[in-house]
C-alpha positions in Angstrom: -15.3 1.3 1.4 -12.3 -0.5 3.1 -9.6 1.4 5.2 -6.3 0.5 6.0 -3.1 1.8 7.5 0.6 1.6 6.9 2.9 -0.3 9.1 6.5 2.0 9.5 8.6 -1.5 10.0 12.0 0.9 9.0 11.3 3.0 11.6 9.1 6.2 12.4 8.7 10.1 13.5 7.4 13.2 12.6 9.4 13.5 9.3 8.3 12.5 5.9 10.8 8.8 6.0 11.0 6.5 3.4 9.4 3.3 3.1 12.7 1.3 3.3 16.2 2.6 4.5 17.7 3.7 1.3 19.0 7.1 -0.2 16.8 10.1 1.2 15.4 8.6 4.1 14.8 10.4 7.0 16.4 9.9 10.6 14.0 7.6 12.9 13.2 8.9 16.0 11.5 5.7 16.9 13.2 2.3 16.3 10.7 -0.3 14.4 10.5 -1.9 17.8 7.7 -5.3 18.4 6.5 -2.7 21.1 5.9 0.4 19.2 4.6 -1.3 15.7 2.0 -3.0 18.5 1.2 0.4 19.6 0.7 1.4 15.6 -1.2 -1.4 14.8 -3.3 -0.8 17.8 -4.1 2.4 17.3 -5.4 1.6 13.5 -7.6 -1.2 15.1 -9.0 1.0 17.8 -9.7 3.8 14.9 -11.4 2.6 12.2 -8.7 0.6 9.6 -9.5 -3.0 8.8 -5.5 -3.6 7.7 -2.0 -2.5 8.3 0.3 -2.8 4.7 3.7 -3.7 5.3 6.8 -2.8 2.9 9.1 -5.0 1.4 12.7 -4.1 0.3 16.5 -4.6 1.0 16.2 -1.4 3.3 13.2 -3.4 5.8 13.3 -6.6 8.0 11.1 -9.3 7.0 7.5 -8.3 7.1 6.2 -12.0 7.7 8.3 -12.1 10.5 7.4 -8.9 11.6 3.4 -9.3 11.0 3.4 -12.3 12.5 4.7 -10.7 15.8 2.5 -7.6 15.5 -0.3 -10.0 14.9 -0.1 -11.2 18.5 -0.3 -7.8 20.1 -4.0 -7.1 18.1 -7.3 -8.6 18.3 -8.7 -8.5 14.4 -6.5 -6.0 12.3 -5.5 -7.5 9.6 -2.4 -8.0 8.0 -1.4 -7.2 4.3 2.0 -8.5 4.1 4.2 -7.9 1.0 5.9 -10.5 -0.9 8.5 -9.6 -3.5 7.4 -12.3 -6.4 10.1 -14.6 -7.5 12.3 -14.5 -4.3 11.1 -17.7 -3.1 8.5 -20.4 -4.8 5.5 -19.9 -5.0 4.5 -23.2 -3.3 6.7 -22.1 -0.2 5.0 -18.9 0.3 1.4 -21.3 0.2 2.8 -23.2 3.0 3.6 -20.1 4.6 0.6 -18.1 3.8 -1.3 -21.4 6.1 1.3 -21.0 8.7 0.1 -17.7 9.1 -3.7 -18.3 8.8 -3.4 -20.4 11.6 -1.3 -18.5 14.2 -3.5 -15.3 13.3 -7.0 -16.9 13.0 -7.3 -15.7 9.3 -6.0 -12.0 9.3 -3.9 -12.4 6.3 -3.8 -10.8 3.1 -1.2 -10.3 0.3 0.6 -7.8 -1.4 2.5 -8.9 -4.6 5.7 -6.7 -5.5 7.6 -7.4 -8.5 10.1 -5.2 -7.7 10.9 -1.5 -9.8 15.0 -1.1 -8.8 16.9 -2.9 -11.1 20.1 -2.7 -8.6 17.9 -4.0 -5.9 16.8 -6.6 -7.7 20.3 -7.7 -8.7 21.3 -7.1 -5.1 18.8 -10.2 -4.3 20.7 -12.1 -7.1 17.5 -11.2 -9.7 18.5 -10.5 -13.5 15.0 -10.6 -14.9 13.9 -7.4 -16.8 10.8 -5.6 -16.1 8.2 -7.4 -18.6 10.0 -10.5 -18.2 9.6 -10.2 -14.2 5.5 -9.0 -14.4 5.2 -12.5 -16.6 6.9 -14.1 -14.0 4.9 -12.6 -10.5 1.7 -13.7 -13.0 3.0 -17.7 -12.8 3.2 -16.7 -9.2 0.3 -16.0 -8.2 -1.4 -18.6 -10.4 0.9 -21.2 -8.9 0.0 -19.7 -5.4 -3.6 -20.0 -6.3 -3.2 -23.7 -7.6 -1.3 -24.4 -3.9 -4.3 -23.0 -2.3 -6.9 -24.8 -3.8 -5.3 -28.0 -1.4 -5.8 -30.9 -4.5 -2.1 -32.2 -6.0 -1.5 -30.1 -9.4 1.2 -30.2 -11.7 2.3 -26.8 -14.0 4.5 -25.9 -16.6 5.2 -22.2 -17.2 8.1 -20.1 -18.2 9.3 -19.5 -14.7 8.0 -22.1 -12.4 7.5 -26.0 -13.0 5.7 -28.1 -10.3 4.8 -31.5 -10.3 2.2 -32.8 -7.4 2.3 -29.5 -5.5 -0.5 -28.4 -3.4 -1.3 -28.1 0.6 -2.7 -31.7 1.8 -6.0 -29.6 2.1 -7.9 -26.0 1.0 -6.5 -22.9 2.6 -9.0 -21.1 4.2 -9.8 -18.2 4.4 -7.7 -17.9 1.3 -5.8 -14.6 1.4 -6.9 -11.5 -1.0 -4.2 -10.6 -3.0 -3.6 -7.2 -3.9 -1.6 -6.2 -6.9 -0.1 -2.5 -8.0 1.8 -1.7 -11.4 1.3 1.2 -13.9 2.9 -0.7 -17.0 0.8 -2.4 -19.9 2.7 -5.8 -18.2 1.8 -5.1 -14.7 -1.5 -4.3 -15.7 -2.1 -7.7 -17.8 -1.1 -9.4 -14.5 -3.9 -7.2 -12.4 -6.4 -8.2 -14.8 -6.0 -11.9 -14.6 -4.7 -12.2 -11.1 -5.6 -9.8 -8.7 -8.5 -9.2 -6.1 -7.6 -5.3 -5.4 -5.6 -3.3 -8.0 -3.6 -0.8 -6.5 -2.4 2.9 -7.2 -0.5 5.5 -5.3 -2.0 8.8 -5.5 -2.5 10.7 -8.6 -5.1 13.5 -9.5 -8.7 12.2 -9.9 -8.9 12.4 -13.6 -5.7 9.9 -13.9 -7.0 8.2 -11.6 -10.6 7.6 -13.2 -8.7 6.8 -16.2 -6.8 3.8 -14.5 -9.9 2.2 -12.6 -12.3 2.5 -16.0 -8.9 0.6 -17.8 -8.5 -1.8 -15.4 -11.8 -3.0 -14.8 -12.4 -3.4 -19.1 -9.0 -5.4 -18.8 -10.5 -7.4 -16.2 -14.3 -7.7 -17.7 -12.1 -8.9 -20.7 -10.9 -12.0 -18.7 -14.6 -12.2 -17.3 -13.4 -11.0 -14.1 -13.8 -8.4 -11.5 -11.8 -7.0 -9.2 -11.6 -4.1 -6.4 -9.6 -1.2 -6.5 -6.9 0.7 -4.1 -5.8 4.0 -3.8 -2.8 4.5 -1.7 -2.2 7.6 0.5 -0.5 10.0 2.6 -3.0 12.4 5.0 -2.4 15.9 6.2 -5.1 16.3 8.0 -5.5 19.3 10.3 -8.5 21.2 12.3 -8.2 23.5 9.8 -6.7 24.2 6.3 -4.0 26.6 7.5 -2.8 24.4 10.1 -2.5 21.4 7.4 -0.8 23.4 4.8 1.6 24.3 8.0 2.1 21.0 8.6 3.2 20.3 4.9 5.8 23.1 5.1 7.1 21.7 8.0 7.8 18.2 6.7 9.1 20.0 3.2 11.5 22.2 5.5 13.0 19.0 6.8 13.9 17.5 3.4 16.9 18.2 3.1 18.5 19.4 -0.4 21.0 16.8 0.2 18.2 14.1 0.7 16.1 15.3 -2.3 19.0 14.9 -4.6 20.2 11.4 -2.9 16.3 10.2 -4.0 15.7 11.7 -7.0 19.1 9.8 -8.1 17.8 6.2 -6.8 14.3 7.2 -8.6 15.8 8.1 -11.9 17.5 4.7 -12.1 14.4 2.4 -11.2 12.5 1.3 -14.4 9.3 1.2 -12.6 6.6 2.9 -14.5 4.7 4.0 -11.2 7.6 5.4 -9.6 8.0 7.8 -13.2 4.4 9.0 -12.9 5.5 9.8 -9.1 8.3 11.8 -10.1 6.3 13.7 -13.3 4.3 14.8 -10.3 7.0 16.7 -8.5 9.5 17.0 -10.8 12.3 17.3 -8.8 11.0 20.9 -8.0 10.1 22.2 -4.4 7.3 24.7 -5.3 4.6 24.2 -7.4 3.4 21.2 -5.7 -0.1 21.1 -5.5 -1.0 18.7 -8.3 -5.1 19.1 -7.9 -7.2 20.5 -5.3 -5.6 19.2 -1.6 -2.9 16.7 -3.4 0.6 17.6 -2.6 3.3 15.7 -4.5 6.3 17.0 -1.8 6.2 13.6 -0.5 8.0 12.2 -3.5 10.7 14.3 -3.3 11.9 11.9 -0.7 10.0 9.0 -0.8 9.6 5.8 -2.9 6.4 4.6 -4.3 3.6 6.6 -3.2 4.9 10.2 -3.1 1.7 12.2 -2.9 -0.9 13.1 0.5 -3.6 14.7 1.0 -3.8 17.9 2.6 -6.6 20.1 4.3 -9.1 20.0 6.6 -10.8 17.0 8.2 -13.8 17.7 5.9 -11.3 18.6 2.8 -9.4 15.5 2.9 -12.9 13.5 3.5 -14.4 15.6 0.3 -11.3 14.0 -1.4 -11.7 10.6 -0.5 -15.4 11.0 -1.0 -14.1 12.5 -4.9 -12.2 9.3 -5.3 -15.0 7.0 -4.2 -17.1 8.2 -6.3 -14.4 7.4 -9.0 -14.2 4.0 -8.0 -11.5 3.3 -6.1 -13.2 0.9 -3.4 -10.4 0.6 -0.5 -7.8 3.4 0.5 -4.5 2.9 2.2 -3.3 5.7 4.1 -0.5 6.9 6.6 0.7 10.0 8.1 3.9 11.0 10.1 4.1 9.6 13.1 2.3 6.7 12.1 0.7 6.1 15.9 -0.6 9.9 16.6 -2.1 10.4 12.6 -4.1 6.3 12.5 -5.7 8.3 15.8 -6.2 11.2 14.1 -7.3 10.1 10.6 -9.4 7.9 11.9 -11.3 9.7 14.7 -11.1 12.9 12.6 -11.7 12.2 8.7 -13.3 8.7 8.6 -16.1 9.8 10.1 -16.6 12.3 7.9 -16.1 10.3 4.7 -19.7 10.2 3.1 -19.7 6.5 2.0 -17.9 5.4 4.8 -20.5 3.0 7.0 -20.0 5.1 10.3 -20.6 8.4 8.5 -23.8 6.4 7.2 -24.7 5.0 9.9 -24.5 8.4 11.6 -26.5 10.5 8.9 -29.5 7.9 9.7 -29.3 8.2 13.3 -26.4 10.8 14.9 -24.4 9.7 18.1 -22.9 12.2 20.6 -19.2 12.7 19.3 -19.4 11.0 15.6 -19.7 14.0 13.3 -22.2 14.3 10.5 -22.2 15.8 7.5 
């Protein structure tokens, strides 16, 4: 069981805000500062989450730029840095993915986006349609591989054509790379590519459907791979208080920002993003989805649109549900980013049965680290 956090490089506060700065996003109460991502990423290190995820998008700065400054304010968190797949070479981003190793002692990892908003994409000067660009991030990563494994290669693909390319020697550690699609094409990719799959948050059954899929995809290439469930938390003292909590963030969504969102959405081709919308439906009642999933995130929100809500020991009985799914790593957030990573991660983590301090407790209890 691996835990990371998100990194709010668009900004942050105590409203549900969109990934990047696009139609529906919420007002930032705190700028996207070096200062106060230092005192996010801080505050996961301190609680619990190996890694912070970064997004990627026209509406974000750079996150390489960004992790790479965040990196020098922590000691070991790591950093899972997202790449948009086909904006730049492949061999590029293996000279940068060194760069990085080297100024950060190893901390990197990688999350591949192909991209679901065809406008964006076109913003960037991309045409490619959405089968065409999942062939494309799979030359990618295989070229990125290739560049990795530091001996001269040549490659002739579709999308990319190298001759002699390769670092002078073997990148190591070599990044993870983590991978997320809900397509037939993205999944093809994940199955011959990836190290962690990843999946925003759906109910468990859809979810136990996905991991069995995606693991006979990979057994098929005679491969194995991890799998990622990303996450919003709600997580309160008790369930009253986090169901309060949830009507306060739904209060400030606007009916002008819901419909501003739901437009962008209903124009992206991504598959993920439909199975996000499905959940909520454009409606604002009716949003519990399963037991302590609320979908009013995705009213709002891009990509992962769903959070947990309840208790500390609801939301761990969740995660605990998943786990025992499969899902191996989770990546969660909350609203503000700083005060929730201390929360989540003094207050559910522990309490998370196949989490290694919840085990280690069971076998001998601390003062302070609760059991269960």
């Amino acid at each position: 069981m691996t835990f990371h956090w998100f990194l709010p490089t668009s900004g942050d506060g105590d409203q549900v805000g969109a990934a990047t700065v696009t139609a529906g996003a919420a007002r930032h109460d705190r700028a996207a500062t070096v200062a106060y991502l230092a005192e996010v990423g801080r505050a996961a290190e301190a609680n619990g989450f190996t890694a912070v995820l970064t997004p990627v998008g026209a509406g974000c700065p750079d996150p390489w730029i960004v992790c790479a400054a965040v990196a020098q304010h922590t000691e070991r968190l790591g950093m899972l840095v997202a790449v948009r797949a086909g904006f730049a070479l492949p061999t590029l981003i293996a000279q940068q993915a060194a760069a990085f190793q080297a100024v950060t002692g190893g901390r990197l990892s990688l999350n591949i986006v192909t991209g679901g908003d065809p406008a964006e994409q076109r913003a960037y000067g991309d045409f490619l349609g959405h089968d065409d660009r999942y062939a494309r991030t799979g030359e990618f990563i295989e070229v990125l591989r290739r560049a990795w494994a530091g001996r001269p290669f040549d490659y002739s693909g579709a999308h990319y054509t190298v001759e002699g390319g390769g670092l002078a020697s073997p990148l190591v550690p070599v990044p993870a790379v983590y991978f997320g699609g809900a397509s037939p094409a993205a999944e093809t990719v994940a199955a011959r590519q990836a190290d962690t799959y990843l999946m925003w948050g759906e109910p468990p059954a859809a979810i136990a459907a996905r991991v069995a899929r995606i693991r006979t995809l990979a057994a098929e290439h005679g491969r194995t791979l991890r799998t990622g469930l990303r996450l919003h938390v709600i997580a309160r003292p008790t369930s009253g208080q986090a169901w309060a909590e949830a009507d306060r963030l739904m209060a400030g969504m606007s009916p002008e920002r819901i419909a501003a969102a739901q437009t962008r959405f209903r124009r992206m081709d991504s598959v993920g993003q439909a199975r996000m919308a499905a959940l909520n439906a454009g409606r604002t009642d009716g949003l519990t989805v399963a037991p302590n999933l609320w979908a009013g995130v995705g009213l709002v929100r891009e990509g992962a649109g769903t959070a947990l809500v309840g208790s500390y020991a609801e939301v761990a009985a969740r995660i605990d549900e998943y786990a025992a799914l499969g899902v191996d790593e989770f990546i969660l957030s909350g609203w503000p980013h700083r005060e929730e990573a201390e929360r989540v991660g003094a207050e559910v983590l522990p309490r998370v049965a196949a989490h290694p301090v919840a085990a280690a407790a069971r076998r001998s209890p601390v003062a302070g680290v609760p059991t269960r």
